[in-house]
N, CA, C and O of each residue as an XYZ file, in Angstrom:
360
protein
N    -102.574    -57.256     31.189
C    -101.709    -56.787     32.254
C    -102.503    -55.897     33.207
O    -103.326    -55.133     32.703
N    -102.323    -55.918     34.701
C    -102.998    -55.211     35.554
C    -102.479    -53.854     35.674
O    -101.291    -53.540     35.743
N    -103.677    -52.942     35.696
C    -102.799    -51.430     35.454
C    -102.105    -51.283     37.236
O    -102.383    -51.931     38.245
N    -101.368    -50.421     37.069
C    -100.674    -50.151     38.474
C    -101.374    -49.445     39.117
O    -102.264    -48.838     38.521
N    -101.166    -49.228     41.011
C    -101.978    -48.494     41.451
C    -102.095    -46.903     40.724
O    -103.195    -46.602     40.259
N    -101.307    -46.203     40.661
C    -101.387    -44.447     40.587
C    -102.191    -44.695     39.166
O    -103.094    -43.871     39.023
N    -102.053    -45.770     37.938
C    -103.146    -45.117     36.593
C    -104.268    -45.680     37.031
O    -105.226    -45.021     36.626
N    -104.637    -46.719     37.760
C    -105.863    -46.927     38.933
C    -106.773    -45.695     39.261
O    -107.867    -45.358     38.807
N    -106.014    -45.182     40.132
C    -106.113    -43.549     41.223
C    -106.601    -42.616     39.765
O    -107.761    -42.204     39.754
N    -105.828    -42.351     38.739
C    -105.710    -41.287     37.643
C    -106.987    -41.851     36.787
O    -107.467    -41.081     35.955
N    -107.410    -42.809     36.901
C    -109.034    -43.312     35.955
C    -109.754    -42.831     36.824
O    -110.895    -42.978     36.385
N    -109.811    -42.311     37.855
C    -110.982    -41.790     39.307
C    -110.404    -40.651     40.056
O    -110.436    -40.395     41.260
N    -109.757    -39.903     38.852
C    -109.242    -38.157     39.549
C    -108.652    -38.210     40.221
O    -108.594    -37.143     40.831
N    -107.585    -39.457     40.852
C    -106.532    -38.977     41.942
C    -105.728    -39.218     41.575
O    -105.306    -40.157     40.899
N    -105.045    -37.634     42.332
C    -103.090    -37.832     41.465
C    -102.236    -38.529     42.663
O    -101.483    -39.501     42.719
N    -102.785    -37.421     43.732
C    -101.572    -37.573     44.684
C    -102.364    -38.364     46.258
O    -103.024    -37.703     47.060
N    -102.130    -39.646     46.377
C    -102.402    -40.071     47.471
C    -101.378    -40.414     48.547
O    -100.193    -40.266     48.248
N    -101.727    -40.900     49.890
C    -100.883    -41.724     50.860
C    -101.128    -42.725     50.719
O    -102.322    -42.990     50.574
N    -100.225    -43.711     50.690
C    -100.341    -45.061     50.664
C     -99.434    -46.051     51.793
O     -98.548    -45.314     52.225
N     -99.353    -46.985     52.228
C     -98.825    -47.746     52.769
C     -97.717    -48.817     51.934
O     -98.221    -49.673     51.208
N     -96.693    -48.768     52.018
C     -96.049    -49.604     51.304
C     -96.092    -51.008     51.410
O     -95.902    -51.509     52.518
N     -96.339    -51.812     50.307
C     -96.581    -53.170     50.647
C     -97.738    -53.768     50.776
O     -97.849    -54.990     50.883
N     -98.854    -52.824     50.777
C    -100.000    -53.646     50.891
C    -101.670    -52.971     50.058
O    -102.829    -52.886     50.465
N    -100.869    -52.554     48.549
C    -101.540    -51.824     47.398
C    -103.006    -53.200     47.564
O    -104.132    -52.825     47.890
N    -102.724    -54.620     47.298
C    -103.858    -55.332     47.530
C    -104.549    -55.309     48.741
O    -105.190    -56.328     48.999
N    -104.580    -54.246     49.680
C    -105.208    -54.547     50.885
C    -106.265    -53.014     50.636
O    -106.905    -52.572     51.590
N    -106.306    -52.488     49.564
C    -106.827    -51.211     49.250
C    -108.337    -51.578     48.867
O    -108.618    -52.643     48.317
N    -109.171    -50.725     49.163
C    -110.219    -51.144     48.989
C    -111.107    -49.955     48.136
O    -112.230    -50.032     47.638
N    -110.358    -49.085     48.168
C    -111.452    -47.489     47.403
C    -110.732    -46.323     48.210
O    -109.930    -46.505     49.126
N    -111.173    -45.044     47.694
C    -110.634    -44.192     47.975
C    -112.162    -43.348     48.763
O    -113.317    -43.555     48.391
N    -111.765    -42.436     49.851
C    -112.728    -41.704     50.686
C    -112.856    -40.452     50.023
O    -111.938    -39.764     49.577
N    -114.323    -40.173     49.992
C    -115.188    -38.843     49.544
C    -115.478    -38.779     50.700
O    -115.724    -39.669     51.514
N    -115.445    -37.380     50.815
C    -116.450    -36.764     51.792
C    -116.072    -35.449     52.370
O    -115.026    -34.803     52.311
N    -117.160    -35.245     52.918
C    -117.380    -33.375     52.848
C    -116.624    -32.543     53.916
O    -116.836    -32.979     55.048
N    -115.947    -31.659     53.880
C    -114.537    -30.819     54.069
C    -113.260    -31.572     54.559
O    -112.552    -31.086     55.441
N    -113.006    -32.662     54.020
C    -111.469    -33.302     53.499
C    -111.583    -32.914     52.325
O    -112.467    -33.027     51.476
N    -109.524    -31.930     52.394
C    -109.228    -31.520     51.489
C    -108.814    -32.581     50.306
O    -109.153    -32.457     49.129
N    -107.903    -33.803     50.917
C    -106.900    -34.829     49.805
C    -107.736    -35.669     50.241
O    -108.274    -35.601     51.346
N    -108.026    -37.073     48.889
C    -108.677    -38.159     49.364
C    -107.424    -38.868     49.758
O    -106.247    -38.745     49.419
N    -108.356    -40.008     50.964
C    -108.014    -40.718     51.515
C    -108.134    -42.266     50.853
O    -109.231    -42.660     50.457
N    -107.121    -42.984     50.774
C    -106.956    -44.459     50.619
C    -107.641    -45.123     51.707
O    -107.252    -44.628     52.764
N    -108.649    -46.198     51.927
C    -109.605    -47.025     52.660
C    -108.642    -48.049     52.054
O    -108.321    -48.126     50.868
N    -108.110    -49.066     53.389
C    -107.547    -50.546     53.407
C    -108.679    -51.355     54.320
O    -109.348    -50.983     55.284
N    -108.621    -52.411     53.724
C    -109.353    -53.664     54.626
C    -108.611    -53.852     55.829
O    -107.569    -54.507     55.805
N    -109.056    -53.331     56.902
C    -108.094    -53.792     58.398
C    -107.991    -55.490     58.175
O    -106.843    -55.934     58.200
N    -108.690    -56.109     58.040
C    -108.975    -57.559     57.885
C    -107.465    -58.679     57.089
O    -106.863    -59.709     57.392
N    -107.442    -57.573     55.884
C    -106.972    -57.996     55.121
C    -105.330    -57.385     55.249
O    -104.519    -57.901     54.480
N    -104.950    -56.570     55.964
C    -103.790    -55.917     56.058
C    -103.312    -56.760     57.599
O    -102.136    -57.026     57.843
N    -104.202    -57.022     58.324
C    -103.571    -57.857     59.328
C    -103.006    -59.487     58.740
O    -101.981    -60.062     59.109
N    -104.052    -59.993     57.706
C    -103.702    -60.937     57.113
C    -101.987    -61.045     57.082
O    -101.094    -61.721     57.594
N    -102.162    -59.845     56.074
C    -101.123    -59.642     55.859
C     -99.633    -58.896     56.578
O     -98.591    -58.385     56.166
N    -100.100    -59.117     57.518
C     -99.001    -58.829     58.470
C     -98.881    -59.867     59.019
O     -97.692    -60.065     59.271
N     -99.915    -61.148     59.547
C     -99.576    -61.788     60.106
C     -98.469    -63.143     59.318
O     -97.647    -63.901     59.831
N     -98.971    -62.959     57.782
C     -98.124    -63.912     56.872
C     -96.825    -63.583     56.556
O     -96.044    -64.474     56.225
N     -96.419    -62.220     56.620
C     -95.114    -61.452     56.306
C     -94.616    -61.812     57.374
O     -93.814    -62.727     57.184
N     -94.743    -61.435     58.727
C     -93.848    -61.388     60.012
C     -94.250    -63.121     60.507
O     -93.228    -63.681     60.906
N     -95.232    -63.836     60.543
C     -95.458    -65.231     60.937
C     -95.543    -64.873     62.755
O     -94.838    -65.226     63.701
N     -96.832    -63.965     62.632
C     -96.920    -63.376     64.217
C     -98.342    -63.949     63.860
O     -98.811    -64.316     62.782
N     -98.949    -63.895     65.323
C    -100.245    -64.304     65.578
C    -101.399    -63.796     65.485
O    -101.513    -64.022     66.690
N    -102.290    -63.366     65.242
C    -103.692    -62.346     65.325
C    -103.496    -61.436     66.211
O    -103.922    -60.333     65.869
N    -102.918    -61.496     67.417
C    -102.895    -60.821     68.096
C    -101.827    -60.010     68.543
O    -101.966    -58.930     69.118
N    -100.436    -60.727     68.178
C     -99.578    -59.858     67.317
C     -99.744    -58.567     66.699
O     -99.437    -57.405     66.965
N    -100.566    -59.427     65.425
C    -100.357    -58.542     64.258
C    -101.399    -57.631     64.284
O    -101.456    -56.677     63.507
N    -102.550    -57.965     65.466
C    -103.050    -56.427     65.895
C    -102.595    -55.503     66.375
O    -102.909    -54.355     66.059
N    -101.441    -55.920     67.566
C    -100.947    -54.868     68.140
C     -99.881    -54.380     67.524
O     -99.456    -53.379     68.099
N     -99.238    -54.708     66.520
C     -98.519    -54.084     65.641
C     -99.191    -53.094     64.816
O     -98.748    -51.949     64.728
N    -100.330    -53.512     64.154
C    -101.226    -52.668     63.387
C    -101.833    -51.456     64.334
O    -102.162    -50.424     63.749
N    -101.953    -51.511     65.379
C    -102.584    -50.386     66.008
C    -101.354    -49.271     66.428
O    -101.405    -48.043     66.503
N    -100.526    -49.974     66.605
C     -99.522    -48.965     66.887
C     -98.693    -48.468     65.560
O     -98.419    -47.268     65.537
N     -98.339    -49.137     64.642
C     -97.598    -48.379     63.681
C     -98.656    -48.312     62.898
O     -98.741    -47.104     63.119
N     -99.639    -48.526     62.105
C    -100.520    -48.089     61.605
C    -101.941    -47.442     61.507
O    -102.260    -46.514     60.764
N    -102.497    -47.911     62.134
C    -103.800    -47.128     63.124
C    -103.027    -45.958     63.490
O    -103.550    -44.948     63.020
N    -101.737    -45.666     64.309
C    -101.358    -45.070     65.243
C    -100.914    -44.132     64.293
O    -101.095    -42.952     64.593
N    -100.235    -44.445     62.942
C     -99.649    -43.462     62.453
C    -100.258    -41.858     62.174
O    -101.189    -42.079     61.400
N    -100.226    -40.837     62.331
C    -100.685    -39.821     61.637
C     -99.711    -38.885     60.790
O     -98.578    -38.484     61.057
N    -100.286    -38.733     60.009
C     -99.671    -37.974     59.002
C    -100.863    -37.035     58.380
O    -101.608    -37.698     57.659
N    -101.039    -36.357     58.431
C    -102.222    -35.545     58.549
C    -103.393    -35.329     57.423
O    -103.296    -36.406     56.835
N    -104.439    -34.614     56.752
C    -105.510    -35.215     56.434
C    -105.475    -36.116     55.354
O    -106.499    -36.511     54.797
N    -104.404    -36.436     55.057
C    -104.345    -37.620     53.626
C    -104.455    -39.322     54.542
O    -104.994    -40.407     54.325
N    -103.891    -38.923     55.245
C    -103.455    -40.405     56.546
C    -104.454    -41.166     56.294
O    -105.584    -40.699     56.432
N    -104.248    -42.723     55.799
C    -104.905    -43.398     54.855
C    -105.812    -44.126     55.673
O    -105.093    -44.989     56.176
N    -106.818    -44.268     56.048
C    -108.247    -44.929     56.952
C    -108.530    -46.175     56.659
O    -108.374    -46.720     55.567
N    -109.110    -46.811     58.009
C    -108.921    -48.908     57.546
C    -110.882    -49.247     57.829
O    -111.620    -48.945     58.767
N    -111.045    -49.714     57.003
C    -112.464    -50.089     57.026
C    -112.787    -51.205     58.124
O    -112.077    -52.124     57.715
N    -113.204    -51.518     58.872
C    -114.080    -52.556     59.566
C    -115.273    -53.055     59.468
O    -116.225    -52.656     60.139
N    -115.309    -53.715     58.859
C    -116.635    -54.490     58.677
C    -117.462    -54.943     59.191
O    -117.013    -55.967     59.707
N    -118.796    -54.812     59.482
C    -119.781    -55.317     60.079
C    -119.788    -56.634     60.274
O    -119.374    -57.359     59.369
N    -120.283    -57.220     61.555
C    -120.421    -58.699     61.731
C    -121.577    -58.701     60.999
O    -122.438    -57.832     60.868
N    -121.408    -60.517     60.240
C    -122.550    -60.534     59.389
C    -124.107    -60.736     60.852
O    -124.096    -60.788     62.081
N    -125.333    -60.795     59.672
C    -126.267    -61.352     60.743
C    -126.466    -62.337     60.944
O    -127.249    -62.638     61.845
C-alpha cells in the first residue's frame, strides 16, 4: 500500500505543509533553503497543467492561464507552495 502524503512529509521532518488540493501526484520534493522559515512543497508546473488540462478538458493554453492566475498567482505567504520548470533538454 502507498503511504499517504503527510507520513511521506513525517519520514523527511515535515509536519506541517501547504499543499494544493488535488494534485499530491504533481509533487515533486519539498524546498530547503536558507532563511525560509516553513518548507515549501515543489510541484511539476508541467505536470499540474497536465493536469488541469485533463480535469477541465481546456487547452495548453487555457490551462496556463488558469494556472498563472489561480495558482502561480496565489500567495499565501512563506509556506506558498513553488512550481519547478524545467530546463529545455540539449
Amino acid at each position: 500500500m502507498k503511504a499517504s502524503l503527510p507520513d511521506r512529509l513525517l519520514e523527511i521532518g515535515v509536519e506541517s505543509v501547504l499543499t494544493m488540493d488535488g494534485y499530491d501526484d504533481c509533487i515533486l520534493g519539498v524546498l530547503q533553503r536558507y532563511g525560509i522559515d516553513e518548507p515549501v512543497l515543489v510541484y511539476d508546473k508541467e505536470k499540474v497543467l497536465e493536469k488541469i488540462m485533463h480535469t477541465s478538458e481546456s487547452t495548453y493554453d487555457e490551462a496556463e492561464e488558469y494556472f498563472d492566475f489561480n495558482q502561480l498567482g496565489a500567495w499565501l505567504g512563506e509556506g506558498t507552495p513553488a512550481f519547478l520548470v524545467r530546463l529545455p533538454e540539449e
